[in-house]
C-alpha positions as a Python dict, from the first residue, in 0.01 Angstrom:
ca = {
    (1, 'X'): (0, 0, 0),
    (2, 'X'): (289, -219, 73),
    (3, 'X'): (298, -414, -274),
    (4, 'X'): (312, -35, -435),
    (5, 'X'): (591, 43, -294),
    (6, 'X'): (771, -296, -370),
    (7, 'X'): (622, -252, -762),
    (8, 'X'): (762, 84, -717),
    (9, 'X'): (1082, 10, -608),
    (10, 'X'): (1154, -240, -880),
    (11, 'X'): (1060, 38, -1108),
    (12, 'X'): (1285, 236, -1002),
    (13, 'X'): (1550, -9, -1060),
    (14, 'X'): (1489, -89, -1396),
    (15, 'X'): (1444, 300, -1502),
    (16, 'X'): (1797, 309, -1277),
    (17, 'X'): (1957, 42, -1496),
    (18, 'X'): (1820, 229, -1818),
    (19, 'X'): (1571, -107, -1845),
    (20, 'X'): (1195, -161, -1900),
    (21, 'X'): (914, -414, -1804),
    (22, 'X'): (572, -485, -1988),
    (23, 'X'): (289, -287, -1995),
    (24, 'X'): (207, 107, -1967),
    (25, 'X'): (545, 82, -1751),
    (26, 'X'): (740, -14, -2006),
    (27, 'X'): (595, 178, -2287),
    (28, 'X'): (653, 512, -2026),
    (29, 'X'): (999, 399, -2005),
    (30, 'X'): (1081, 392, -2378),
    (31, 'X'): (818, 733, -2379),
    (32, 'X'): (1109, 901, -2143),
    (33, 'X'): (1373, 875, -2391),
    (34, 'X'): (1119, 1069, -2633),
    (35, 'X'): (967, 1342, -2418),
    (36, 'X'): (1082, 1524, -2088),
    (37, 'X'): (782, 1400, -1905),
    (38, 'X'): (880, 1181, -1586),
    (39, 'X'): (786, 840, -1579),
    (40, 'X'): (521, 904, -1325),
    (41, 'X'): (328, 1173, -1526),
    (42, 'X'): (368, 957, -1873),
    (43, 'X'): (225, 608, -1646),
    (44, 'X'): (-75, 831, -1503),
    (45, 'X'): (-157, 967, -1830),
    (46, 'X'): (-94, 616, -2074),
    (47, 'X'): (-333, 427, -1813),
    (48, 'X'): (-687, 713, -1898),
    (49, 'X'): (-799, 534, -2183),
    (50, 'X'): (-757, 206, -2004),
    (51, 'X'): (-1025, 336, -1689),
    (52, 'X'): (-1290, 288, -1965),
    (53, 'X'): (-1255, -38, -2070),
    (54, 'X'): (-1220, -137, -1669),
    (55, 'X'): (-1503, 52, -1593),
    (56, 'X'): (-1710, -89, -1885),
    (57, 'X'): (-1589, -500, -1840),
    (58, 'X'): (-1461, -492, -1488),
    (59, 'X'): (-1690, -289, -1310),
    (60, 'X'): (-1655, 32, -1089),
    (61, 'X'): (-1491, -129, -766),
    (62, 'X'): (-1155, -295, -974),
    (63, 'X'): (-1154, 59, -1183),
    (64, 'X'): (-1145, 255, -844),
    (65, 'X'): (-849, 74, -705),
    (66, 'X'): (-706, 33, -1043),
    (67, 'X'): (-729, 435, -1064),
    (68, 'X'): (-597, 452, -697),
    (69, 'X'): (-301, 237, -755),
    (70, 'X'): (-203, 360, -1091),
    (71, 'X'): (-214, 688, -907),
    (72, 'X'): (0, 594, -620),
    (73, 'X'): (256, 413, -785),
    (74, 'X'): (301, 721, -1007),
    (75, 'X'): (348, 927, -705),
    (76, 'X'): (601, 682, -541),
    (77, 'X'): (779, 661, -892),
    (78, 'X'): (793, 1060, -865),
    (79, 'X'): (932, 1015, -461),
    (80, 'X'): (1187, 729, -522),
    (81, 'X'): (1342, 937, -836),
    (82, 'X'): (1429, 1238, -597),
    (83, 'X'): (1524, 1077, -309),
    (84, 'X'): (1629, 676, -404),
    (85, 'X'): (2006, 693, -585),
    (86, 'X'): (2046, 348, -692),
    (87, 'X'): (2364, 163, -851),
    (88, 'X'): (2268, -174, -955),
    (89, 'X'): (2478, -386, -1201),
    (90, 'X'): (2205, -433, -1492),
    (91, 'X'): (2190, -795, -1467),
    (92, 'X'): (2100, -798, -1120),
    (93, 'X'): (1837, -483, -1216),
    (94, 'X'): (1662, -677, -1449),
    (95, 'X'): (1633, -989, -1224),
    (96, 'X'): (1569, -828, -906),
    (97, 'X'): (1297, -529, -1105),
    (98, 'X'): (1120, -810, -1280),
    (99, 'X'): (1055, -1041, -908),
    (100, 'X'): (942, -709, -740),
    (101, 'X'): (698, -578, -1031),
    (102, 'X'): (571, -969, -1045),
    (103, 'X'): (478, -1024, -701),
    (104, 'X'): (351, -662, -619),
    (105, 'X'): (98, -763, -981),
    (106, 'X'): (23, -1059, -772),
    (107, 'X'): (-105, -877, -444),
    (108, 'X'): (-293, -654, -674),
    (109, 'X'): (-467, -906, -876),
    (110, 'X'): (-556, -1078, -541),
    (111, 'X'): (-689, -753, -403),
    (112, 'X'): (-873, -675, -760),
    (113, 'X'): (-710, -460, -882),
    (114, 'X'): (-392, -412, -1160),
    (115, 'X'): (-157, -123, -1245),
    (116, 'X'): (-387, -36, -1526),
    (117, 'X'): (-303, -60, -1899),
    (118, 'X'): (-232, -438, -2002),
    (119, 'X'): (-311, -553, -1689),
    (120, 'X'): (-692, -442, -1684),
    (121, 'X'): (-695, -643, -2012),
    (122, 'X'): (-477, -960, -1847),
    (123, 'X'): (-763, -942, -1597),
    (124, 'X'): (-1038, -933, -1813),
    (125, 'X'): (-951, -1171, -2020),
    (126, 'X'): (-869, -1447, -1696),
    (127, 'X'): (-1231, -1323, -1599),
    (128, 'X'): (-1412, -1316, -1974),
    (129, 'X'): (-1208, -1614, -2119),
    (130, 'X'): (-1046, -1769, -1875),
    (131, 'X'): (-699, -1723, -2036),
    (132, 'X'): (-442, -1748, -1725),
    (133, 'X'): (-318, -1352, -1686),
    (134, 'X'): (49, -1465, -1710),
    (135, 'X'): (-17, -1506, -2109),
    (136, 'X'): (-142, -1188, -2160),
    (137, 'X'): (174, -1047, -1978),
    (138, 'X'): (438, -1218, -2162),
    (139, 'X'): (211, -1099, -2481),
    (140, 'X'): (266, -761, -2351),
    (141, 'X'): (650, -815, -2290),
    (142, 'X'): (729, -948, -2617),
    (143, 'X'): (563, -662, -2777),
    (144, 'X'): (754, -400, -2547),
    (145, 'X'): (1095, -550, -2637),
    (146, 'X'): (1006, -582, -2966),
    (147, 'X'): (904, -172, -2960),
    (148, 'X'): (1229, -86, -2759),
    (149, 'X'): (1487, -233, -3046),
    (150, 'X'): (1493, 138, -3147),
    (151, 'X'): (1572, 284, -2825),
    (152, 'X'): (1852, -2, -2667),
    (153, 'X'): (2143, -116, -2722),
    (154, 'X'): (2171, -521, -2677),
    (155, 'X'): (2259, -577, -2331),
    (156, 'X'): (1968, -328, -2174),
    (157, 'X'): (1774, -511, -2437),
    (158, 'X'): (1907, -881, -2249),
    (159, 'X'): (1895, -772, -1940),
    (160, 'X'): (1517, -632, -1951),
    (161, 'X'): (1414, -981, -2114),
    (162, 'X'): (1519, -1135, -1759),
    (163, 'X'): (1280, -860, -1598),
    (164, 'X'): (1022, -975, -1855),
    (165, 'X'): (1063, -1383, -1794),
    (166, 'X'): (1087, -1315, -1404),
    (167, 'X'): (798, -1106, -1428),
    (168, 'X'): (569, -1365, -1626),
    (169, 'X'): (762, -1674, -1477),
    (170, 'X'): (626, -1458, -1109),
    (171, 'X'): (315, -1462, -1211),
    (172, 'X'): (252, -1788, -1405),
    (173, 'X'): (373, -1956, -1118),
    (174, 'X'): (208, -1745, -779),
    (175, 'X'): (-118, -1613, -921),
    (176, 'X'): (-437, -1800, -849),
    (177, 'X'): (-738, -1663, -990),
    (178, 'X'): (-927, -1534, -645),
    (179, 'X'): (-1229, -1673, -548),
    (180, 'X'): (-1487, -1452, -710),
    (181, 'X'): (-1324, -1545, -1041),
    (182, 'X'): (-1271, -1938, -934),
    (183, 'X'): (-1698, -2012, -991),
    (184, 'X'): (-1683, -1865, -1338),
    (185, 'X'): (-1395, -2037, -1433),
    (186, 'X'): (-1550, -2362, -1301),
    (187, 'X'): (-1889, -2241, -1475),
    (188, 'X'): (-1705, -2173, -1830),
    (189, 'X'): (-1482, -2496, -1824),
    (190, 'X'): (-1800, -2705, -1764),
    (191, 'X'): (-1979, -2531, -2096),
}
């Protein structure tokens, strides 16, 4: 529970700051400026379609706690917007947002699970191709920044690229594929 709070919490400071990360996150925070859904309700409801391809490739344990974190972390999005007042230069949002969404992903891929969206496919392809999770995110990044030119101005737009390199540059460097994904890897490199 501890890493959703700390994925959470640099959330919150990037939504503070007016900044995004990757992923379903990210595309709820550019979803915010469009709707008046909370980020909370738009992450629950942008992660559904994801459950099936989880369920289908990554069987029914990961989608369970996938499904349980995605729901938590939308709840503790909803509880730190009430009651966490934050005032964060937006350089130091972006940096600080993108080390605490990368190393809560890290727990959570250790613990098999993900926040749901890209991640579920970052995971399945490290498990189904072997292609290192950290790739898939800065895929994901690059095509969130590239979808928020519309909605920010140049310096959100700078500082949520330092989220988005802290995040993958987290996770490139900290995330070992656990040991239940270690044999296939092994297995697939020797083929």
């Amino acid at each position: 529970m501890s890493y959703l709070f700390v994925c959470s919490l640099g959330i919150h400071i990037l939504n503070s700051a007016g900044l995004l990360i990757s992923g379903t996150a990210g595309v709820s925070m550019i979803l915010l400026r469009l709707t008046d859904l909370s980020f909370g309700t738009l992450f629950f409801l942008l992660n559904i379609p994801f459950y099936i391809l989880a369920w289908c490739t990554l069987g029914r344990d990961f989608t369970i706690r996938t499904f349980v974190s995605v729901s938590l972390l939308s709840a503790l999005s909803e509880l730190m917007k009430h009651y966490v007042v934050l005032s964060i230069h937006p350089g130091l949002s972006g940096a600080l947002g993108g080390l605490l969404v990368g190393f809560g992903l890290i727990i959570l891929f250790r613990h098999n699970a993900s926040l749901g969206g890209l991640n579920i496919l970052a995971v399945y392809l490290e498990r189904r191709f072997s292609i290192h999770a950290s790739k898939t995110t800065l895929f994901a990044d690059i095509s969130v920044l590239i979808a928020a030119v519309i909605f920010l101005d140049l310096s959100q737009l700078g500082y949520s690229l330092v989220a988005f390199l802290l995040l993958s540059s987290v996770v490139g460097r900290y995330h070992r594929p656990p040991k239940w994904a270690q044999s296939s890897l092994v297995d697939a490199k020797a083929n």
